[in-house]
DRENDO-1510 file (C-alpha; in Angstrom, 1 decimal, always signed):
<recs>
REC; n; res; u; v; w
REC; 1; UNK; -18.5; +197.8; +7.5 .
REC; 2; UNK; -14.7; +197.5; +6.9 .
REC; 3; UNK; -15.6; +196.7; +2.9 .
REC; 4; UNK; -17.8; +200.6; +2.8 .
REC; 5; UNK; -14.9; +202.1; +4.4 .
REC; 6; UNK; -12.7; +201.5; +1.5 .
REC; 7; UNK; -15.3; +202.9; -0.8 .
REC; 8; UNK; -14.1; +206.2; -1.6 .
REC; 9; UNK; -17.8; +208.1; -2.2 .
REC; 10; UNK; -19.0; +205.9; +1.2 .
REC; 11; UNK; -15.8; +208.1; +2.7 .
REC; 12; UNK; -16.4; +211.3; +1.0 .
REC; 13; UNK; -20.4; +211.2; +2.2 .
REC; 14; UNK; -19.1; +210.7; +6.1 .
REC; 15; UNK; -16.9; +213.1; +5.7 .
REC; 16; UNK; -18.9; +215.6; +4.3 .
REC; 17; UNK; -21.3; +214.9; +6.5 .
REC; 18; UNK; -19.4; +214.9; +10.0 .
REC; 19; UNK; -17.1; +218.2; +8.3 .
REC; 20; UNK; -20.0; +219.9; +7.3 .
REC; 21; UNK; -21.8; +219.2; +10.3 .
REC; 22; UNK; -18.7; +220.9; +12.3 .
REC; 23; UNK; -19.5; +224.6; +12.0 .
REC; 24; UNK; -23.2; +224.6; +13.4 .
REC; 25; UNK; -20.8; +222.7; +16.6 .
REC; 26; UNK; -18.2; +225.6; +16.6 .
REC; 27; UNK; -20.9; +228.0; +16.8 .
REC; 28; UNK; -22.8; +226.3; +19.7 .
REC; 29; UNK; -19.6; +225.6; +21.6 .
REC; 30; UNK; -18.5; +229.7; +21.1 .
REC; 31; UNK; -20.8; +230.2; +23.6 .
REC; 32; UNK; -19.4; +229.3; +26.4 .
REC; 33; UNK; -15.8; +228.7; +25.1 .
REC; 34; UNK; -12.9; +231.5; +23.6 .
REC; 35; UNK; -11.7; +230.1; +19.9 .
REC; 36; UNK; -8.6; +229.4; +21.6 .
REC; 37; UNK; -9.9; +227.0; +24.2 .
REC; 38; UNK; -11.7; +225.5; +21.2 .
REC; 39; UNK; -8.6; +225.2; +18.9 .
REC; 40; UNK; -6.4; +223.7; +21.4 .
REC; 41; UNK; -9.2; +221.4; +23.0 .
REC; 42; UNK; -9.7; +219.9; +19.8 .
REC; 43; UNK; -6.3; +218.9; +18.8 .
REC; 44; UNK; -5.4; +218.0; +22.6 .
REC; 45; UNK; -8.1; +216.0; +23.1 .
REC; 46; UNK; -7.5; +214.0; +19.4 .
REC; 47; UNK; -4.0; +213.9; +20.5 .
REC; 48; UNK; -4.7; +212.1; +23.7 .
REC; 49; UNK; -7.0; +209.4; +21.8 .
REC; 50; UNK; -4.9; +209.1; +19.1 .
REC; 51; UNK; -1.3; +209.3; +21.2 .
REC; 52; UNK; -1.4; +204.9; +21.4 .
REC; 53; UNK; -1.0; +205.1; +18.0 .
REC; 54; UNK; +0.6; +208.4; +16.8 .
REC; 55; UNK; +3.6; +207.5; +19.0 .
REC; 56; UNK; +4.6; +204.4; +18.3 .
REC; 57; UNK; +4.6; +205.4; +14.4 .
REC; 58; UNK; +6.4; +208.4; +15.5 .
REC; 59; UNK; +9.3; +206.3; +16.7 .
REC; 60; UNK; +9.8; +204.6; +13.8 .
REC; 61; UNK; +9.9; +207.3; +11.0 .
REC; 62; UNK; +13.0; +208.7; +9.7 .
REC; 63; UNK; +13.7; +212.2; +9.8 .
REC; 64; UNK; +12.8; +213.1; +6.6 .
REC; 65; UNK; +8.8; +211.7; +7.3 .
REC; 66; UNK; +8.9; +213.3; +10.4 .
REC; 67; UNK; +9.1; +216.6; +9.0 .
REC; 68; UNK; +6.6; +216.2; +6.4 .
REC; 69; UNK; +4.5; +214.9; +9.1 .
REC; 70; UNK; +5.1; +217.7; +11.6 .
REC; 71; UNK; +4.6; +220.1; +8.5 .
REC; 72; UNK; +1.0; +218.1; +7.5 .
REC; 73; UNK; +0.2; +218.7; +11.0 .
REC; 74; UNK; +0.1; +222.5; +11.1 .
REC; 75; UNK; -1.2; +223.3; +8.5 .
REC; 76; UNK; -3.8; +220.4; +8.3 .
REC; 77; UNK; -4.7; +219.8; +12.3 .
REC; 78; UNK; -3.2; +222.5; +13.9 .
REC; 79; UNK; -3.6; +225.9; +12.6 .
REC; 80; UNK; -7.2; +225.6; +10.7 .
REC; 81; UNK; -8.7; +224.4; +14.4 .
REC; 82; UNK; -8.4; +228.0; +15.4 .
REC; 83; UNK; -8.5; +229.7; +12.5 .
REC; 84; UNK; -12.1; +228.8; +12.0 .
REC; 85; UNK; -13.7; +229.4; +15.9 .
REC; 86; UNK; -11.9; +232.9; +15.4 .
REC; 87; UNK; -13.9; +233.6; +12.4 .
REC; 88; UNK; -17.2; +232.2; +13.4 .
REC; 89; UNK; -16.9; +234.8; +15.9 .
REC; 90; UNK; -18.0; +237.7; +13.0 .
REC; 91; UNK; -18.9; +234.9; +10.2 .
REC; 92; UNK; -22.5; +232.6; +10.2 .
REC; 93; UNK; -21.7; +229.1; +10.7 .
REC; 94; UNK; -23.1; +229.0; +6.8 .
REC; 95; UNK; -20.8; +231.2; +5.6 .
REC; 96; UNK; -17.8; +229.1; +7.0 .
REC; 97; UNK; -19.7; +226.2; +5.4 .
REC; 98; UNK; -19.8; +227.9; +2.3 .
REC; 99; UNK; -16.3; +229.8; +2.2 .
REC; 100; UNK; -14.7; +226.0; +3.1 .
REC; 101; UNK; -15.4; +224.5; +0.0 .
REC; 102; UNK; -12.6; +226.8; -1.9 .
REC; 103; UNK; -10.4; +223.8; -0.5 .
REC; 104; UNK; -10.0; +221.9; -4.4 .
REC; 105; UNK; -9.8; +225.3; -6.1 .
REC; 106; UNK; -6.2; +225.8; -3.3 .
REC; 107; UNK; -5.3; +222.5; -4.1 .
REC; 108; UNK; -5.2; +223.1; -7.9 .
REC; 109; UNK; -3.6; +226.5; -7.6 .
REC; 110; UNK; -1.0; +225.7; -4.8 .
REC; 111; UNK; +0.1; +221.8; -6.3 .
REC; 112; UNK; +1.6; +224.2; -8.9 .
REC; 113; UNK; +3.3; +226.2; -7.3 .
REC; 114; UNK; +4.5; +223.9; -4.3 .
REC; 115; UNK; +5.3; +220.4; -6.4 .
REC; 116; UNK; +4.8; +221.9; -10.3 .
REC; 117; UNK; +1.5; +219.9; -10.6 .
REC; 118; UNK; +0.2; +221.2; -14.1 .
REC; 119; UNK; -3.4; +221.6; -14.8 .
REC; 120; UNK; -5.4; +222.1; -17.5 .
REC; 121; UNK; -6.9; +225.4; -18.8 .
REC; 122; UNK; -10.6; +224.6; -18.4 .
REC; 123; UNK; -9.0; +224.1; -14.2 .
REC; 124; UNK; -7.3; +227.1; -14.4 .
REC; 125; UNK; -10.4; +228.7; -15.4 .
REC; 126; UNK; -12.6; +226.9; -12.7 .
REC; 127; UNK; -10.3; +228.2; -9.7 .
REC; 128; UNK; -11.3; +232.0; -10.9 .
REC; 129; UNK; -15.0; +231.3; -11.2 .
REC; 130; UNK; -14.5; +230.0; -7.0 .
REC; 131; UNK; -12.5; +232.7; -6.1 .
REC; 132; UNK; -15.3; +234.9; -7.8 .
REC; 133; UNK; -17.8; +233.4; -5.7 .
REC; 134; UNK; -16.0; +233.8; -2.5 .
REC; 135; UNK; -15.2; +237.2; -3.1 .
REC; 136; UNK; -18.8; +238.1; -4.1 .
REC; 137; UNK; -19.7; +236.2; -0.4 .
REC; 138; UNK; -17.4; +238.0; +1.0 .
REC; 139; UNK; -18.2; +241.6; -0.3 .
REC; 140; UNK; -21.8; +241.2; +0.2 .
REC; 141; UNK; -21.4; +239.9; +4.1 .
REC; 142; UNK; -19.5; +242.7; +4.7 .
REC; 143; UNK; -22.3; +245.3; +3.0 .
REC; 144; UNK; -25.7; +243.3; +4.9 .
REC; 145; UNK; -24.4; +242.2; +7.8 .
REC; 146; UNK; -23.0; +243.9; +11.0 .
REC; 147; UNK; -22.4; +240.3; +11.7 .
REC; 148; UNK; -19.9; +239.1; +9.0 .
REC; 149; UNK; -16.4; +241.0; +8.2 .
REC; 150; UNK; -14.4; +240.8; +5.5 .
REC; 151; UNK; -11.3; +240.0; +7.8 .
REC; 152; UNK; -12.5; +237.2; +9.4 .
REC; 153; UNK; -14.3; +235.8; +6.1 .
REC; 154; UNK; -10.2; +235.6; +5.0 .
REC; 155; UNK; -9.5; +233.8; +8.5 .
REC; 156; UNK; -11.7; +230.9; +6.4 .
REC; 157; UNK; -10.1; +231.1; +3.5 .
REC; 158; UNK; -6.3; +231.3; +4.9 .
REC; 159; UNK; -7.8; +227.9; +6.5 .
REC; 160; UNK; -9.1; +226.5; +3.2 .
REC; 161; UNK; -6.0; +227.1; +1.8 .
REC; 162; UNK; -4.1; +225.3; +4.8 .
REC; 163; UNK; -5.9; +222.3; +4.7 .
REC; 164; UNK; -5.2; +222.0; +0.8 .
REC; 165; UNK; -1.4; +222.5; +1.7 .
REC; 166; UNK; -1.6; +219.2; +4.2 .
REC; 167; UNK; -3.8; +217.6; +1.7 .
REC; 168; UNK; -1.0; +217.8; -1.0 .
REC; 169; UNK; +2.1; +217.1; +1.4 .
REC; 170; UNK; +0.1; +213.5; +2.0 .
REC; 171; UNK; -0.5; +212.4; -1.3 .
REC; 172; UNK; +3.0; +213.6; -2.3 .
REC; 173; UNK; +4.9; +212.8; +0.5 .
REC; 174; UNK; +3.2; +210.8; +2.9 .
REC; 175; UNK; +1.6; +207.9; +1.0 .
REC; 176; UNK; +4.0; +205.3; +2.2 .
REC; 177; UNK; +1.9; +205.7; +6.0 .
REC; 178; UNK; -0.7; +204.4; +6.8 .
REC; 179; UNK; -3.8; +206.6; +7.3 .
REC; 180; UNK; -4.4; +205.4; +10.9 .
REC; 181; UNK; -0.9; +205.7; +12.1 .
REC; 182; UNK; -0.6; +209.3; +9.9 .
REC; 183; UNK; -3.4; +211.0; +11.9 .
REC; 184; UNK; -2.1; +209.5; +15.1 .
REC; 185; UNK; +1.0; +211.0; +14.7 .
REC; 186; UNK; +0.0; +214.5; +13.4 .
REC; 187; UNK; -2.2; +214.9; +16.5 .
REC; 188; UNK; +0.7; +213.5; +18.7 .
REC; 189; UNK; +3.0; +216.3; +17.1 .
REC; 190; UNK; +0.9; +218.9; +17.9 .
REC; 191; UNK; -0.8; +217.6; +21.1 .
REC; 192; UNK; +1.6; +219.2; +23.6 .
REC; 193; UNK; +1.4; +222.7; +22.0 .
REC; 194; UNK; -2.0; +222.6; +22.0 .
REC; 195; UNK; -2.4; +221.5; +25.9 .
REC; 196; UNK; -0.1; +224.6; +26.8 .
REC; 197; UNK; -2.3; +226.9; +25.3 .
REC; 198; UNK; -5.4; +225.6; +26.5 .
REC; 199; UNK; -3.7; +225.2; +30.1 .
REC; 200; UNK; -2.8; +229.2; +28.8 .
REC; 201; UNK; -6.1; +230.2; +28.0 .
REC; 202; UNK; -7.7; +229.5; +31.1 .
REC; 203; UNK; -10.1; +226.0; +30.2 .
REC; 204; UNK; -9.6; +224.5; +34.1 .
REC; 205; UNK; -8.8; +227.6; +35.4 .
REC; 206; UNK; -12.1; +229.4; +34.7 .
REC; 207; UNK; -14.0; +226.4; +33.9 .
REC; 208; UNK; -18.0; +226.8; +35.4 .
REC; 209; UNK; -19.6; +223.6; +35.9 .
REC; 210; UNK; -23.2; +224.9; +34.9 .
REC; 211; UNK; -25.7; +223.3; +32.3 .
REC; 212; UNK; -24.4; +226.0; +29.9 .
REC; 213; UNK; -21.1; +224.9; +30.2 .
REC; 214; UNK; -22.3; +221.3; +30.4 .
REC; 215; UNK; -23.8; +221.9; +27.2 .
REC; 216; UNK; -20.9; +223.8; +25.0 .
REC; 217; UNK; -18.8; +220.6; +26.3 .
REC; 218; UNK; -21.0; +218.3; +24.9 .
REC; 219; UNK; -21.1; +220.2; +21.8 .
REC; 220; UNK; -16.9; +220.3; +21.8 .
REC; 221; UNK; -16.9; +216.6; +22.7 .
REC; 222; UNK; -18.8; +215.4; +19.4 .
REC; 223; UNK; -16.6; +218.1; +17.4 .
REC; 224; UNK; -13.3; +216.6; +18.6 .
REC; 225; UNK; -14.0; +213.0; +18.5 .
REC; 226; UNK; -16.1; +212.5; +15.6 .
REC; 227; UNK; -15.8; +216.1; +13.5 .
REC; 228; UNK; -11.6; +215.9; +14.0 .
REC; 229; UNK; -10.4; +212.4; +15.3 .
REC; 230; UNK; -12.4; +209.8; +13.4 .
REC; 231; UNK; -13.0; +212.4; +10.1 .
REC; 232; UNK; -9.7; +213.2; +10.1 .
REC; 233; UNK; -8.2; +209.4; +10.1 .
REC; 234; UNK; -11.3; +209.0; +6.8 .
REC; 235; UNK; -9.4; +211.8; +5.2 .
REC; 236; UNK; -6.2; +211.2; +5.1 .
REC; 237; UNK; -7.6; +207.6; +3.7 .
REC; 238; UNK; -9.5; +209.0; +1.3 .
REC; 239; UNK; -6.2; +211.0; -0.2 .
REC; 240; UNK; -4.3; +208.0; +0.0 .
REC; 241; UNK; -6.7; +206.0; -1.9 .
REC; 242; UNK; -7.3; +208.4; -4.2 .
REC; 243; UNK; -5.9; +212.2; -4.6 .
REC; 244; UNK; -5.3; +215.2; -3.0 .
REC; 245; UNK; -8.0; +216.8; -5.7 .
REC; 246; UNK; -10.6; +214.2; -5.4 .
REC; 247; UNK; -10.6; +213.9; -1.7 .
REC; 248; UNK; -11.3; +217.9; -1.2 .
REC; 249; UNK; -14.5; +217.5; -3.6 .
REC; 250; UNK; -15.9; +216.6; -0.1 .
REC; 251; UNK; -16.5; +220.4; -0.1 .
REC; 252; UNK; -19.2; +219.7; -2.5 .
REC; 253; UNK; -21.2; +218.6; +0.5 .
REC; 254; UNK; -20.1; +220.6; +3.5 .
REC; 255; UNK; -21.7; +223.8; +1.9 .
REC; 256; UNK; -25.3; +222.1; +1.5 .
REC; 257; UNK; -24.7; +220.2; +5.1 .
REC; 258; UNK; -23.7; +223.8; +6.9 .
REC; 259; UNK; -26.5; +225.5; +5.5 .
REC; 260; UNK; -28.9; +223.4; +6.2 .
REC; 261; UNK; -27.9; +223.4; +10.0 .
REC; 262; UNK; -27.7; +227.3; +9.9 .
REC; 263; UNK; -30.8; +227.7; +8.7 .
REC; 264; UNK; -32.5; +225.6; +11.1 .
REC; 265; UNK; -30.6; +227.4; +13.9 .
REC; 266; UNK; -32.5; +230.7; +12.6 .
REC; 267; UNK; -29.3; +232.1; +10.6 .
REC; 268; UNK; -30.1; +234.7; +7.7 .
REC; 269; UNK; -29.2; +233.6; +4.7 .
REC; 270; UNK; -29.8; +235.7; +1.4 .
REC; 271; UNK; -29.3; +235.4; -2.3 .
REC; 272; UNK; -26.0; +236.3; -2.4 .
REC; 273; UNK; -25.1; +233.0; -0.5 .
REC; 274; UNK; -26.7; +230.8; -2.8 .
REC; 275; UNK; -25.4; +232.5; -6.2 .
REC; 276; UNK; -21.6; +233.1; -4.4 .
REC; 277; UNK; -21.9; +229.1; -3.2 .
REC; 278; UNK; -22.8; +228.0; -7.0 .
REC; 279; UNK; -20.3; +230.0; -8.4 .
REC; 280; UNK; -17.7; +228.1; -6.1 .
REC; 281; UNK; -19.3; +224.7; -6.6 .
REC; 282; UNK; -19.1; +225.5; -10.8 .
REC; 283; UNK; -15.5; +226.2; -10.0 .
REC; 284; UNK; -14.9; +222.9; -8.1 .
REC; 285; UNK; -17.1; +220.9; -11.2 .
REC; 286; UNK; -14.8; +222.6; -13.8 .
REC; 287; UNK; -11.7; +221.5; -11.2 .
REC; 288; UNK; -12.9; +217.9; -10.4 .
REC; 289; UNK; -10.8; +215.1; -12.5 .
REC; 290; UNK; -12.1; +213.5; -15.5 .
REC; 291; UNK; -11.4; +210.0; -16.2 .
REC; 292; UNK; -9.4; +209.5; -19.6 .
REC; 293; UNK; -11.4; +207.9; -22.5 .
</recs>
């Protein structure tokens, strides 16, 4: 098992498939839970499991990797985690899926501008074709369904573009860490935060032991443990082993996995989903990396 961890497309399929798997769980803890109580319970919670390793490494980086790593942290475990509950709120658990996999098309555009990572026309080209999808998913939501907004459509692509942000600081910055250790000590960063605002938000406070509640928990459990703990630690491997582009062409899957569990929870889904989705997914394909002859 250690041996198909360090396969790269072994680690992009679990990842895409726990990631893409993540929306339908938002959606079905929303019930019962506000997005902030999800946000914060997520990183608390992978905080907590992670802390035996996140501090330790803490400890022992300079002051220069901790501020990439508190930096990797928001934008890559802390902000997205709310970011995305809030927009489920208006936006189908599909269309999150959907709307996520702009994530390589970010990575292109901002590796420019952040650390003058130059790309290739044909690239270029590719990131309009996926922004041209998303806007046409976006537009459309907003015209059919009372449902989706255009606002909080944008909430999932301000966290697309956060997660290529962290995804570039790691393969730039951060490769001398450990993957392990890394998403230890992101979590451990932004662990106390997070436990004052879900203390804030009411969790314990208003918490109803019901089956309902019961329920959402369960829901919020397998989220935090396997869709941000375990999935995150893969990631940041997956980067390391490979590259900040490569590892977000897991959003080739999430859109296909997130649909799939929308539809079989009775979500609409029209034509302008699957012709904004392909536009996005030719945008990735003209993104991805070739190999040199």
């Amino acid at each position: 098992m250690g041996k198909s961890f360090d396969n790269k497309w072994i680690l992009l399929i679990i990842i895409g498939l726990t990631w893409g798997s993540s929306f339908i769980l938002i959606k079905k803890s929303l019930l019962v839970f506000s997005p902030y109580e999800i946000g914060a319970f997520r990183v608390a919670i992978s905080g907590l499991i992670l802390g035996y390793l996140g501090f330790p490494a803490l400890r022992k980086m300079d002051k220069k990797t901790l501020f990439w790593v508190a930096l990797t942290g928001f934008f890559g475990n802390f902000l997205p985690m709310y970011l995305f509950p809030i927009a489920q709120t208006r936006v189908s658990s599909s269309m999150a899926g959907i709307l996520d996999s702009l994530v390589p098309v970010f990575v292109l555009i901002l590796g420019f501008f952040l650390f003058g990572i130059k790309s290739k026309w044909l690239q270029v080209f590719g990131a309009l074709i996926g922004f041209a999808g998303a806007a046409m998913l976006m537009y459309f939501s907003e015209t059919t369904s009372e449902e989706s907004k255009i606002g909080y459509a944008l909430l999932v692509v301000l966290a697309t573009a956060c997660y290529a942000v962290a995804g570039l600081i790691i393969k730039e910055k951060l490769q001398h860490v450990p993957s392990v250790k890394l998403s230890g000590a992101v979590f451990s960063v932004w662990m106390i935060p997070s436990l004052i605002i879900l203390v804030l938000s009411g969790f314990f406070s208003h918490f109803e032991a019901n089956p309902q509640t019961w329920e959402a928990l369960g829901y919020l459990s397998v989220l935090t443990v396997v869709g941000t703990a375990i999935a995150m630690i893969l990631y940041y491997k997956l980067i390391q082993k490979t590259s900040a582009v490569f590892a977000s062409t897991v959003t080739y899957l999430l859109p296909l996995v997130a649909v799939i569990w929308g539809l079989l929870d009775g979500e609409k889904f029209t034509i302008y989903y699957v012709i904004g989705g392909l536009l996005i997914l030719w945008g990735i394909y003209l993104i991805r990396e070739k190999k040199k002859a």
